[in-house]
C-alpha positions in Angstrom: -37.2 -11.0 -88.6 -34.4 -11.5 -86.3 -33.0 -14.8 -85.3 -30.3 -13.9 -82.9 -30.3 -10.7 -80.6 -27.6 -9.6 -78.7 -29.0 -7.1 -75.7 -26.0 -5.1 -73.3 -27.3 -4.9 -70.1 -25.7 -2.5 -67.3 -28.2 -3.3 -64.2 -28.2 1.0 -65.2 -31.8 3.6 -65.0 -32.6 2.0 -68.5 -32.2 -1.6 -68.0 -36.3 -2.4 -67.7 -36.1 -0.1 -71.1 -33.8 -1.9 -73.1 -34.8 -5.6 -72.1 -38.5 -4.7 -73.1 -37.2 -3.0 -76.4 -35.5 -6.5 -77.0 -38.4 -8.9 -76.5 -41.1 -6.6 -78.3 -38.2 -7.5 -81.3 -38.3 -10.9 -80.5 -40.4 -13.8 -82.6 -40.7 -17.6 -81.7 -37.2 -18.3 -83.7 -35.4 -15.3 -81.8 -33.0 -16.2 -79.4 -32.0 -13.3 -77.6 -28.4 -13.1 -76.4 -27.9 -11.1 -72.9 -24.4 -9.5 -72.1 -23.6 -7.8 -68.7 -19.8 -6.9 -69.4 -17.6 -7.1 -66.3 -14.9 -4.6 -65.9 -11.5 -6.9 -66.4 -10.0 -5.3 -63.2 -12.7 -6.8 -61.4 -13.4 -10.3 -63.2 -13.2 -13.7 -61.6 -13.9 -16.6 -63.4 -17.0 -18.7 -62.6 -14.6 -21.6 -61.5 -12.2 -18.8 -59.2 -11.3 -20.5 -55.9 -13.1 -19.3 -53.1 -9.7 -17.9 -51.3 -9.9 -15.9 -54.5 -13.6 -15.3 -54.0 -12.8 -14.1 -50.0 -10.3 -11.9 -50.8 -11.4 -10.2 -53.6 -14.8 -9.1 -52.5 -15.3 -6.2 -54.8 -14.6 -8.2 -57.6 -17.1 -11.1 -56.2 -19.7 -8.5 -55.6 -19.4 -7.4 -59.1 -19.4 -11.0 -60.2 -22.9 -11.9 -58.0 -24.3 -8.3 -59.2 -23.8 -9.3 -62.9 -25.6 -13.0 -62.1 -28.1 -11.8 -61.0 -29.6 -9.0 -63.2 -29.1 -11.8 -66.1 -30.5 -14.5 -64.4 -33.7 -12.1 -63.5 -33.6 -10.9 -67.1 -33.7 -14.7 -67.8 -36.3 -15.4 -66.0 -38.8 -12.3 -67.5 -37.6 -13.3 -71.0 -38.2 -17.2 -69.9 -41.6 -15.7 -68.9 -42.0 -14.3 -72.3 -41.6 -17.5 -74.0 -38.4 -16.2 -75.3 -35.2 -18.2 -76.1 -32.6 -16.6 -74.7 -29.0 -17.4 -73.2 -26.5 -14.9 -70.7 -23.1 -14.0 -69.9 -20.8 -11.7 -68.1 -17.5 -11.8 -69.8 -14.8 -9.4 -68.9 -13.6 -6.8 -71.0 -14.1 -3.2 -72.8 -18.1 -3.2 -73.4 -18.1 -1.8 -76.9 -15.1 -4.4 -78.1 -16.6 -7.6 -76.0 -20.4 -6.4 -77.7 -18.8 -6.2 -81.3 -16.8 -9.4 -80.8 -19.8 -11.8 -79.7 -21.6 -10.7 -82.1 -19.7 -11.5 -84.6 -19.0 -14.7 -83.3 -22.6 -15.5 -82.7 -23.9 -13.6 -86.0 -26.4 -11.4 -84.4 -28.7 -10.0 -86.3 -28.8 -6.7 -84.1 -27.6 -5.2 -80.9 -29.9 -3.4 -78.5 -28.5 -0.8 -76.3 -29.2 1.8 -73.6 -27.9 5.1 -74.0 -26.4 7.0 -70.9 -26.9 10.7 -71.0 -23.3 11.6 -70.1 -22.6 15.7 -70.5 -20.3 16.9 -73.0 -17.6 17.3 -70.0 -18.1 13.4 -69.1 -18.0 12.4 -72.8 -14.4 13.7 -72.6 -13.0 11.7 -70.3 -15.5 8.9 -70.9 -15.9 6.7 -74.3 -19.8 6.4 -74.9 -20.2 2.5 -75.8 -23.1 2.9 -77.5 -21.2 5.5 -80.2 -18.1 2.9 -79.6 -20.6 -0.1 -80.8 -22.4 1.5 -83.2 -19.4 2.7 -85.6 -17.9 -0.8 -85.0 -20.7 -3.5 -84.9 -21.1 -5.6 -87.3 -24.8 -5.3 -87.6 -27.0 -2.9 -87.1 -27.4 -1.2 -83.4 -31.1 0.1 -81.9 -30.3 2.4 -79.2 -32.9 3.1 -76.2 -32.6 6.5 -75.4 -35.5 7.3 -72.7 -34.2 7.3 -69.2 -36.7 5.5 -66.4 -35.7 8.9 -64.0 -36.8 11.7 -67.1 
């Protein structure tokens, strides 16, 4: 039904929610794309010197962070016998999830949904409103939360 999923994942209470929402999607010719978008004021490139790396620890902690929930997300879609592929590119979330996948021509985007109150949603931009009124295909939303 889907050949190419693109699934934004935060390390956040719904992550197990919204990886498991993605591979029940998934068939044999499904490759599922994972995204764990890195805030640019902390990005490093893969290649950044290790001076860079030393004195920039917040941003290399963010960096390792973001490794490491895809690789594990990897490894339980691996696990699966799902196809899938990961990256932590820098940017705004909703932009960076519209953008790849467009570039990638997903088929759908699978999001968590963070259950900000109407005095957070304010001063902070929801992503998943953000990405679904600007994706370019349609967007599944998990809304149950692993702490309700």
């Amino acid at each position: 039904m889907f050949n190419h999923v693109l699934v934004a994942l935060d390390g956040g209470s719904q992550h197990a929610q919204v990886l498991a929402l993605a591979a029940s999607l998934a068939t044999p010719r499904t490759r599922v794309h994972l995204l764990c978008v890195l805030d640019p004021a902390y990005a490093l490139a893969d290649d950044a010197p290790r001076s860079d790396r030393t004195e920039y620890l917040a941003a290399d902690a963010e960096r390792r962070q973001a490794t490491h929930l895809l690789d594990a997300a990897l490894a339980d879609l691996r696990e699966r016998g799902i196809d899938a592929v990961a990256s932590h590119p820098a940017g705004d979330p909703g932009d960076v999830l519209c953008d790849y996948a467009r570039q990638h021509g997903c088929d759908l985007i699978v999001v968590g949904h963070r259950h900000l109150s109407r005095m957070a949603r304010l001063f902070e931009r929801s992503v998943g409103q953000w990405t679904i009124d600007h994706a370019p295909c349609p967007v599944l939303v998990e809304v149950r939360d692993a702490g309700a």
